[in-house]
C-alpha positions in Angstrom: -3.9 -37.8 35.1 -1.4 -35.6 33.1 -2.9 -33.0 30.7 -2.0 -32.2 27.5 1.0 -30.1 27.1 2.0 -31.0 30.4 5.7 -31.4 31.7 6.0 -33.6 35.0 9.3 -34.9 36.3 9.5 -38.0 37.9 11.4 -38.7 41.0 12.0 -42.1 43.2 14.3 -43.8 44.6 16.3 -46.2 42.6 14.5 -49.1 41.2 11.1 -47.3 42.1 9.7 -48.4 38.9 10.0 -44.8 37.1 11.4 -46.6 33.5 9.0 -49.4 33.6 6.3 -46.6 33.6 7.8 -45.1 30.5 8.1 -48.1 28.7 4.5 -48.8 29.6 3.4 -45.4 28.8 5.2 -46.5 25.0 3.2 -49.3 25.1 6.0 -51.6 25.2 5.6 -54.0 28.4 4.0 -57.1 27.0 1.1 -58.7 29.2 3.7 -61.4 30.8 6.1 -58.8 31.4 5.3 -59.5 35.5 2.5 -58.3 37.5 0.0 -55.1 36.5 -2.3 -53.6 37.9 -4.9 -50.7 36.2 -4.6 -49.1 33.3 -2.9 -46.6 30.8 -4.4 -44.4 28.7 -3.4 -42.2 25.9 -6.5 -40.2 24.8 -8.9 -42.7 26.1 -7.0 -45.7 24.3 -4.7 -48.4 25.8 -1.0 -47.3 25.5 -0.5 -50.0 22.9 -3.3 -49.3 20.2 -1.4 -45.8 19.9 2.5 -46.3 20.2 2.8 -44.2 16.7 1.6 -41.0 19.2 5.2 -41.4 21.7 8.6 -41.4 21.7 10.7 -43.2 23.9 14.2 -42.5 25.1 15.8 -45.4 26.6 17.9 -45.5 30.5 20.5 -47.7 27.5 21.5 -45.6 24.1 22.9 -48.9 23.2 19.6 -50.3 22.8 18.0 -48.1 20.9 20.6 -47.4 18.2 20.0 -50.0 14.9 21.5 -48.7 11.9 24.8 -48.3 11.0 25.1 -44.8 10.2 24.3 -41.7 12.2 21.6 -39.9 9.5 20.2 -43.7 8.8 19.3 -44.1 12.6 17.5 -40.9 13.0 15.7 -41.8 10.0 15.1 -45.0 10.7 11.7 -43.8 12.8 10.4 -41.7 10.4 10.5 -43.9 7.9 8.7 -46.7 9.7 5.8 -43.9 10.1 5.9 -43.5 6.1 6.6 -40.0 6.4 7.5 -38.9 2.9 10.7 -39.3 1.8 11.6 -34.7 0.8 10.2 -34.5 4.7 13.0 -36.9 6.1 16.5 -35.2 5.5 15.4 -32.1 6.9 13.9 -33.6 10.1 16.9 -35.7 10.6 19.5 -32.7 10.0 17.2 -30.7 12.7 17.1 -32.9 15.3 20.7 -33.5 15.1 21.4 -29.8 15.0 19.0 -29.8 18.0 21.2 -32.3 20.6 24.2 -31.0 19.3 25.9 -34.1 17.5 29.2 -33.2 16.8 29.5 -35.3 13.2 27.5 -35.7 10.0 24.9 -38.5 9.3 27.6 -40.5 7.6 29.5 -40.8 10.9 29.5 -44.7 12.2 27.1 -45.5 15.2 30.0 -47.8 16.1 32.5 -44.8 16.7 30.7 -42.8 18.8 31.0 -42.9 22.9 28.5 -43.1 25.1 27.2 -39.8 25.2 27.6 -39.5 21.7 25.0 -42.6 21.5 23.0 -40.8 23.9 22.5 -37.6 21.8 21.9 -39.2 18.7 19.4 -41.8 20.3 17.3 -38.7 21.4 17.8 -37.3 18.1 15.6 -39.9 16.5 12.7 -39.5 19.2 12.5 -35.9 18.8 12.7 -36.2 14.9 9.2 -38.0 15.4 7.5 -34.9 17.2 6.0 -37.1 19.2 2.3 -36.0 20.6 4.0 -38.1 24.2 7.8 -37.9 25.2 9.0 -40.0 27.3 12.8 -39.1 28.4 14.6 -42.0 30.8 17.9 -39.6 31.7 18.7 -38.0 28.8 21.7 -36.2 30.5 23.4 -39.4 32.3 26.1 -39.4 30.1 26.5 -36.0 28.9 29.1 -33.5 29.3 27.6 -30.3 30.7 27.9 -28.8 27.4 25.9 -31.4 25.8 23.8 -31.7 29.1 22.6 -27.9 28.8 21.6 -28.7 24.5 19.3 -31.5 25.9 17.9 -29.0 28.4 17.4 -26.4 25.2 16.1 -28.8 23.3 13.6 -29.5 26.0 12.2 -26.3 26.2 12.2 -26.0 22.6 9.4 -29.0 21.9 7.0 -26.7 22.6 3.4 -28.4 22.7 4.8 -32.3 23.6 3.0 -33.7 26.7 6.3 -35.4 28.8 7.3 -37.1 31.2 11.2 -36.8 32.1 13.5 -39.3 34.6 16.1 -37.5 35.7 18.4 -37.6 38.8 20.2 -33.6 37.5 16.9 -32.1 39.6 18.1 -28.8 40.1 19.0 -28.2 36.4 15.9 -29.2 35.1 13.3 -28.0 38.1 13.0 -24.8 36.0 11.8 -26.6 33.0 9.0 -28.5 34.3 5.1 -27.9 35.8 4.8 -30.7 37.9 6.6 -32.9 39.9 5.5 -36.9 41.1 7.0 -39.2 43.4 7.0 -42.7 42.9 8.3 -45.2 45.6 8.2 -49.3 45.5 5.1 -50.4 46.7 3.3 -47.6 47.5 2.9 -45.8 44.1 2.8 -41.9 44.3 3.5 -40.9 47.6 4.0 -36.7 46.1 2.6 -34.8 43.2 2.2 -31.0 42.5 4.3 -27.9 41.5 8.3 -28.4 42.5 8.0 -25.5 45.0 5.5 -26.8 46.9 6.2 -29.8 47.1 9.6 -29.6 47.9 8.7 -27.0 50.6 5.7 -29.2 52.0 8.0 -32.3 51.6 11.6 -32.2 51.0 13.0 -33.4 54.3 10.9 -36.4 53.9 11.9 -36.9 50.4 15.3 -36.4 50.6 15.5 -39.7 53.6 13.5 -41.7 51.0 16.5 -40.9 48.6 14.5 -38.0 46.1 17.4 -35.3 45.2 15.7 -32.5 46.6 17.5 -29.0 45.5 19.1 -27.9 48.4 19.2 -31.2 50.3 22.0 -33.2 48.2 24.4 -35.3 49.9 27.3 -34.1 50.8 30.0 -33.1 48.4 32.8 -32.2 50.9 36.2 -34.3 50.5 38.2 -35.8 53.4 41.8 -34.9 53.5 44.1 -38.0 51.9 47.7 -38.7 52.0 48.0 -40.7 48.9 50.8 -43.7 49.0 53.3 -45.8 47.0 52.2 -45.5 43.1 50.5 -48.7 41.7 49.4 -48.0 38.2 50.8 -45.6 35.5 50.2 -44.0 31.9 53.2 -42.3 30.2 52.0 -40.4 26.8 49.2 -43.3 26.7 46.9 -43.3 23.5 44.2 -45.2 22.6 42.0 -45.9 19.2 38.7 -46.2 18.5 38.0 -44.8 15.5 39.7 -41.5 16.4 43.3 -41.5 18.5 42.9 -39.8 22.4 44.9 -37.0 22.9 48.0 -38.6 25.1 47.8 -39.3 28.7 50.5 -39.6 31.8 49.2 -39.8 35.0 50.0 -42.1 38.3 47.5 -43.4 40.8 48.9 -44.0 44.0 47.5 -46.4 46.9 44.9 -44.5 48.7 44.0 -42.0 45.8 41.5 -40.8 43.6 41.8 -39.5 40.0 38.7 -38.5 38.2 39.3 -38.0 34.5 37.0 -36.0 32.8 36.4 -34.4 29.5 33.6 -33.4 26.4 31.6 -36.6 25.1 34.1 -38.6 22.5 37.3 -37.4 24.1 38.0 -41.1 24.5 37.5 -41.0 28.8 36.1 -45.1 28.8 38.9 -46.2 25.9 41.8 -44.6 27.9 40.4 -46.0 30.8 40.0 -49.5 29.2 43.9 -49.0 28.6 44.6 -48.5 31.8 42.2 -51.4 33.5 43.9 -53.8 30.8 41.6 -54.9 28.5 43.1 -53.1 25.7 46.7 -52.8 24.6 47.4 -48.6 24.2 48.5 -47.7 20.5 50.8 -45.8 21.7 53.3 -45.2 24.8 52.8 -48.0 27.7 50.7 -48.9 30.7 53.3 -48.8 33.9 52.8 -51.4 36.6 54.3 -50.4 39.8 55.8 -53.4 42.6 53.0 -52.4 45.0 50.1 -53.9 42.3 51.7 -57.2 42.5 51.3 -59.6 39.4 53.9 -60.7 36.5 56.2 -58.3 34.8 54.2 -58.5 31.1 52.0 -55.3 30.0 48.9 -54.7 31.6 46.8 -56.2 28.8 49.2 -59.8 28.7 48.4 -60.3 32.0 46.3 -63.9 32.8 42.5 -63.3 33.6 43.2 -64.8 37.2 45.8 -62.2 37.9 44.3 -58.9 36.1 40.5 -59.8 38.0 42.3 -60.0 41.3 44.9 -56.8 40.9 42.6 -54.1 38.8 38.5 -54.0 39.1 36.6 -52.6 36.1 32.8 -50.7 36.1 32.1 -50.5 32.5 29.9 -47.6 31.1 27.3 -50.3 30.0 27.2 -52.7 33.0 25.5 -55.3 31.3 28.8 -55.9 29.2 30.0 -57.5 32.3 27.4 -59.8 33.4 27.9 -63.6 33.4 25.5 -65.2 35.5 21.9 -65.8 36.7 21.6 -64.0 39.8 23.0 -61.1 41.5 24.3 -63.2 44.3 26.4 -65.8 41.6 27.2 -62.4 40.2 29.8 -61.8 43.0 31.8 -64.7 43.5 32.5 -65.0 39.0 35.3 -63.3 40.1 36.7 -64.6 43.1 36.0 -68.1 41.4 38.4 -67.0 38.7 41.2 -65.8 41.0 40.7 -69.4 43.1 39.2 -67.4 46.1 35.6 -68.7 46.3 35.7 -69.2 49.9 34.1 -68.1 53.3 35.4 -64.8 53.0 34.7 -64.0 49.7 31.0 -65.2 50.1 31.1 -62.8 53.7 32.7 -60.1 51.8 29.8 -60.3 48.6 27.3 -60.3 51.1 28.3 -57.3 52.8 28.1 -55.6 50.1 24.8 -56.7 48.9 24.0 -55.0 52.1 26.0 -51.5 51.4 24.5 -50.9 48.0 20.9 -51.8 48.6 21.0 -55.3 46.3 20.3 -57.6 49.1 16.1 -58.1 47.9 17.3 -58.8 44.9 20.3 -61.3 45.5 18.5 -64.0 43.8 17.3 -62.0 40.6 18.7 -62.1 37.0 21.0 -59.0 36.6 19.7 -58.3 33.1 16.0 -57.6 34.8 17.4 -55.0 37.5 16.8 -51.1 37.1 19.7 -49.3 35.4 20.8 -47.6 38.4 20.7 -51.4 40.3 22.9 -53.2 37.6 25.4 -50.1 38.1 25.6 -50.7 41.7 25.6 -54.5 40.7 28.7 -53.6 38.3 30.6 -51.7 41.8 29.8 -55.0 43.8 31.1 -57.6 41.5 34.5 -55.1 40.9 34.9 -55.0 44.5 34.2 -58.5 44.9 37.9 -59.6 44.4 39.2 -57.0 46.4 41.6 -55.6 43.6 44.2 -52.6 44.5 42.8 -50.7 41.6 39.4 -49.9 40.5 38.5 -48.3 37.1 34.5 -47.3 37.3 33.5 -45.6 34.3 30.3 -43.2 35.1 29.7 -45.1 38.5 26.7 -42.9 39.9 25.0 -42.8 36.6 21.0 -43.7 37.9 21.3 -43.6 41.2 19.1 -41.6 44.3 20.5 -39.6 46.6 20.8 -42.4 49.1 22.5 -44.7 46.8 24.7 -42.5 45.6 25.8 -41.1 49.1 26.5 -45.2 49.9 28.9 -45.1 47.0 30.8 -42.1 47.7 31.5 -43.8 51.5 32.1 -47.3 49.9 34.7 -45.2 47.7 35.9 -43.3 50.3 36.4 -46.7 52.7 38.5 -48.1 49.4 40.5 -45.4 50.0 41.4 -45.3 53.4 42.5 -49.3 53.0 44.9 -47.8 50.3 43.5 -48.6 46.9 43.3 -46.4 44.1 40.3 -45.3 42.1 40.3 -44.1 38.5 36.7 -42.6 38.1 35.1 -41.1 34.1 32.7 -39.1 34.9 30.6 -36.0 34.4 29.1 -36.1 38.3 30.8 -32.4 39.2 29.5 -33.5 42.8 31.1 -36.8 42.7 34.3 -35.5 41.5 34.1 -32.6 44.5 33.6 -35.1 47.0 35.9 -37.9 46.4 39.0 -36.7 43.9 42.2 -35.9 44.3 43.1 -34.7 41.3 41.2 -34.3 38.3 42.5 -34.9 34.2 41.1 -33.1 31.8 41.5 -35.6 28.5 41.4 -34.0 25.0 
C-alpha cells in the first residue's frame, strides 16, 4: 500500500523487476506480457482504466521521445489529455525550465545527447502533473549538474504520490519517506523509513547487491604502469549537430582514461571517433603498431579487423544487438573475425558467468532489464578480445554487486594490457578504475 502523497524509493538488485512494476503501475504491461500474479490499484481501479492519473519516465529516453522538436514533445502529452491550447506553452516552457534543458523548444530531438534526451523526456511527464510519478533513473545519464535539477525538481512536485528507481541512493535518501526492497522471486523482502531499515538491514542488503549509504563497493584504485600507446586523438573533433571542442589524448596498453564532461559536450560522438565508427571532421584518429590491423584510418578499417582490434559499449545497448539470445549474442562477433571456435565459446561462457547473465543465456536481449542488456553490451565487446574497449556509461543500471563485478572485469582488462576509454558520470567508477581523467568541452 503506498498513501497518497507518498514518496518510496525502490531498491533491488538488477533485473529484480523494479521497471516492470512501473510500467505496470502505468498500466502499460498488456495481459500476455508473461506471468502475473495479484493486482494493482490506483484509487480502487485497475492501473489500466486510469493511465490519464500517471506519468511514466522510461529506464530508455530514446523511447519515449516522438516528436521532432523539443517544445512539440513536451506538448505532445498534454495535448493528448485535451488540455486547452493558452494552458500548453506555459506548461511546456515550465517544465523545461524545471530539468534544466539547456535549448529552446525549437531545438531538434535528434541533436540532443543522451542526457539531454533524458531531461527533456522527464520534462513531458512532469508537464502532466501527474496524480502518480513513476521515475525509472532519472539521473543515469546526467551530469551532476543536471543530476542535482532532477533532484530539485523532485522536491518541487509537491503533492505527487511517487515511486522512484534509482541506483544514486545516497543523493536521493534525503528526498524520500519510505524505502522497499524488491528481490526476484521473493517480492519485498524490506520496507520502511531509510534509517531504519538501513540500520536494521544494511549488511544484509548490501550482499543482496542494494546500495546501501555507507556500504558501497569499493572505489580505491590499484596502482598501474601503463604500456606501449595503442590508440590516439590529435586535435580530434566530431559533429553532430554542434562541433566538440578538440581532443588529443593517448591510451596506452594497460590504461584507463575516463572522459567526462556536462550533458551535450559530445563525450559518446568523440568516443564513436575514437572506436571507428565515425570519421572525425577534423584532425585524425592515430593507430599505434601495438593495435595491429592495416595502415587506413580508424573508420576504413574492415568490420573483421575493427571488431577484433577496438570493442564498443554504446550508450543505448540495444543499438548493438543482432541476435536472438544472449548466448548467440557473444559469438556475432568472434563469427565476424573467423574465431567461432572452442575458445571463444569458453571465453563467452565465462563471462556469462562474471556478469550474472548465465539464467538468461537463452533469452532475447531486447526482453532483459536495462542494467542486464548493459552488462550484455560489456560481454559481447569483450567477446573478441579486442586491445581497446570504448564503453560509453557502462555501470549505468547496475546494483552494487554488478557493478563491483565490472570494475574487477575492467580492472583484469587491464592487467592483460588493454586499454579502456570509459564516458561516464559514475564519480565512483572513475575513482576506482582511471588513470587519468579528460574533461571535454
Amino acid at each position: 500500500m503506498v498513501e497518497p502523497g507518498e514518496r518510496v524509493l525502490l531498491l533491488g538488485p538488477s533485473g529484480g523487476g523494479k521497471s516492470s512494476l512501473l510500467r505496470a503501475l502505468a498500466g502499460l504491461l498488456d495481459d500476455d506480457a508473461g506471468e502475473a500474479e495479484g493486482s494493482l490499484l490506483l484509487d480502487g481501479r485497475p492501473a489500466r482504466e486510469v493511465r490519464e492519473r500517471t506519468g511514466l519516465l522510461l529506464q530508455d529516453p530514446d523511447a519515449q521521445l516522438v516528436m521532432s522538436r523539443a517544445g512539440d514533445d513536451v506538448a505532445f502529452g498534454l495535448e493528448n489529455r485535451a488540455v486547452p491550447a493558452d494552458r500548453i506553452w506555459p506548461r511546456v516552457d515550465a517544465a523545461l525550465a524545471q530539468v534544466g534543458f539547456p535549448y529552446d523548444r525549437d531545438r531538434s530531438t535528434a541533436e540532443l545527447s543522451g542526457g539531454e534526451k533524458q531531461r527533456l523526456a522527464l520534462a513531458g511527464v512532469l508537464a502532466l502533473e501527474p496524480g502518480l510519478l513513476l521515475l525509472d533513473e532519472p539521473t543515469s545519464q546526467l551530469d551532476p549538474s543536471g543530476a542535482a535539477l532532477v533532484r530539485e525538481a523532485l522536491v518541487r512536485s509537491t503533492g505527487a504520490t511517487t515511486l522512484l528507481v534509482e541506483h544514486r541512493v545516497a543523493d536521493v535518501v534525503g528526498l524520500v519517506d519510505r524505502v522497499v526492497v524488491l528481490e526476484p522471486g521473493a517480492g519485498v523482502v524490506a520496507d520502511g523509513p531509510p534509517a531504519a531499515v538501513f540500520a536494521a538491514r544494511g549488511a544484509d542488503l548490501a550482499a543482496r547487491g542494494v546500495w546501501v549509504p555507507g556500504r558501497e563497493p569499493s572505489a580505491t584504485r590499484r596502482p598501474r604502469t601503463p604500456g606501449a600507446p595503442l590508440l590516439g586523438a590529435e586535435a580530434v573533433r566530431a559533429h553532430r549537430g554542434v562541433p566538440t571542442a578538440p581532443v588529443d589524448l593517448t591510451l596506452h596498453a594497460g590504461e584507463a582514461v575516463a572522459l567526462t564532461g556536462r550533458n551535450g559536450a559530445g563525450k559518446s560522438t568523440v568516443a564513436a571517433v575514437l572506436a571507428g565508427l565515425e570519421a572525425p571532421a577534423e584532425g585524425r584518429v592515430v593507430t599505434h603498431p601495438g593495435l595491429g590491423g592495416p595502415s587506413a584510418p580508424l573508420h576504413r578499417w574492415p568490420a573483421r579487423r575493427l571488431v577484433a582490434a577496438v570493442g564498443t559499449v554504446f550508450q543505448s545497448p540495444e543499438h548493438s544487438f543482432l541476435t536472438a539470445s544472449v548466448a548467440e549474442e557473444l559469438l556475432a562477433g568472434p563469427k565476424r573475425d573467423a574465431a567461432a571456435d572452442a575458445a571463444a565459446r569458453a571465453r563467452s561462457e565465462v563471462l556469462l558467468d562474471r556478469l550474472g547473465l548465465t539464467a538468461v543465456a537463452g533469452a532475447n536481449p531486447f526482453t532483459l532489464s536495462g542494467g542486464q542488456q548493459r552488462r550484455l553490451s560489456v560481454a559481447t565487446a569483450l567477446a573478441s578480445a579486442p586491445r581497446v574497449l570504448v564503453l560509453d556509461e557502462p555501470t549505468f543500471g547496475q546494483d552494487a554487486l554488478t557493478w563491483a563485478a565490472l570494475a574487477e572485469l575492467c580492472e583484469e582488462l587491464l592487467d592483460e594490457g588493454r586499454a579502456l576509454l570509459v564516458v561516464t558520470h559514475d564519480e565512483a567508477f572513475v575513482q576506482r578504475l582511471a588513470d587519468r581523467v579528460q574533461v571535454l568541452g
